[in-house]
Steps between C-alpha positions, in 0.01 A plus 500: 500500500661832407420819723228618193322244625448570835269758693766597707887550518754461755662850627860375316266430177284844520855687559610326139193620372575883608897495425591569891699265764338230698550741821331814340227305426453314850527871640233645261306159678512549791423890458196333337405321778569790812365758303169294448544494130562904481820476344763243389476194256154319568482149649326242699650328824457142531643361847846643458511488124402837371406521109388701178184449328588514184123719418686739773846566279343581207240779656802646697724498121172620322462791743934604444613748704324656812 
C-alpha cells in the first residue's frame, strides 16, 4: 500500500509531503494539538501515535499562506 492510498500519514510522511524535517513537522504537531487546532500542521492523536489525515494536508496546502 503506498501513502496515496491511505486516509492518513505518519508525521515523517506528511513532513515529505511539505519539503520540511521530521522535527519541524512533529513541532508544527504538537502546536496542533496545544493550540487546539489554532495553529500548526493538523493531526489526530491515537494513544501516543499522533497522525495526519491526509483530507487535513491538502485543505491546509489549498489555503497557502496565512
Amino acid at each position: 500500500m503506498s501513502t496515496n492510498d491511505t486516509e492518513v500519514l505518519t508525521i515523517e510522511e506528511a513532513a515529505e509531503v511539505l519539503r520540511i524535517s521530521r522535527g519541524a513537522a512533529y513541532a508544527l504537531a504538537r502546536r496542533w494539538l496545544e493550540t487546539d487546532g489554532g495553529e500548526g500542521l493538523p493531526c489526530i492523536r491515537l494513544g501516543r501515535t499522533m497522525r495526519v489525515p491526509r483530507a487535513a494536508l491538502a485543505s491546509l496546502l489549498a489555503a497557502g499562506p496565512t
